[in-house]
C-alpha positions in Angstrom: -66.6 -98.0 109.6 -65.1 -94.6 110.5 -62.4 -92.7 108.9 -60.0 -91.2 111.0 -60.0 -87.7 111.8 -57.8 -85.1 110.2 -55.7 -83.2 112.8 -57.2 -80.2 112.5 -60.8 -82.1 114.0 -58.7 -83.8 117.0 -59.5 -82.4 120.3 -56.9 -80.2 121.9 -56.1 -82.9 124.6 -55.7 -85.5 122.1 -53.7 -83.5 119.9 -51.3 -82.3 122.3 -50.9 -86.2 123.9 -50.0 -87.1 120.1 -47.3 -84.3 119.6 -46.0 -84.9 123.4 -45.8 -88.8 122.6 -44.0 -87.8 118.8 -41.5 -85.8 120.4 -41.3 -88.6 123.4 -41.0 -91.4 120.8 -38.5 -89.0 118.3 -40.0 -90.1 115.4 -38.6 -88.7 112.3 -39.6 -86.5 110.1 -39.7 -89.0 107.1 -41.8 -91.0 109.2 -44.2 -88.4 110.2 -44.9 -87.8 106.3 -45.5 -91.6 105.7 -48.6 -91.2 108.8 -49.4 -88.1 106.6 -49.7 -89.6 103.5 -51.6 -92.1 105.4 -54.2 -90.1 107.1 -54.6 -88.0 104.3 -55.6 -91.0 102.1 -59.0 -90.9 104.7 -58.5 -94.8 105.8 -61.2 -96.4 107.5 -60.8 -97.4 110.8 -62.5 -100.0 113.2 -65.2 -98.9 116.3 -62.7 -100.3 118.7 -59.4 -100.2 119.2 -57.2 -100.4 116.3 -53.3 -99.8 115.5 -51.0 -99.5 112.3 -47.5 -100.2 112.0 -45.4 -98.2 110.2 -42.3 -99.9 110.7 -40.3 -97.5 112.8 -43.0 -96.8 115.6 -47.2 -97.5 115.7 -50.4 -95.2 116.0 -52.7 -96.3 118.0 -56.4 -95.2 118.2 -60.2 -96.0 119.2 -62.4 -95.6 116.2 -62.1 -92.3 114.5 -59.6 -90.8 117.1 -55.5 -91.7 117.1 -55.1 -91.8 120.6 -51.4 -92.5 121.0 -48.1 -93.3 119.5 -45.9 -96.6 120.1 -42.0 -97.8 119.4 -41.2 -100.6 117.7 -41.6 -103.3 119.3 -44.1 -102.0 121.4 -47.2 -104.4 122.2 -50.3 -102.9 120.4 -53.8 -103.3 121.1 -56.9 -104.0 118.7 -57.0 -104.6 115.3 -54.1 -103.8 113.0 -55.3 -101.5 109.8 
């Protein structure tokens, strides 16, 4: 299984479409650090599409990339991690 990537090891269209959908979404600040905390922890990820909840809004991603970010209540594809 992959491990998602670290933000540094995003590509520059990706990254940007994450902080444009953060900003978008408003997600806090304390919530940011939780996705941190996650990321940081190296999780593995599925091949396919994949999503994890943290409550206040969802990441989305395919494999090792996050590809976007969701509200609550927001229908997410793929397996949750």
């Amino acid at each position: 299984m992959p491990k998602i990537d670290t933000w540094g090891n995003l590509p520059p269209g990706v990254r940007q479409h994450l902080i444009d959908r953060m900003r978008d979404r408003a997600i806090s600040i304390a919530d940011l650090n939780h996705l941190r905390l996650w990321i940081d922890s190296h999780p593995e990820v599925p091949e396919g599409d994949w999503y994890r909840d943290f409550g206040s809004f969802k990441i989305c991603g395919n494999g090792a990339l996050p590809k976007t970010f969701l509200l609550r209540g927001q229908a997410a594809k793929g397996k949750a991690v």
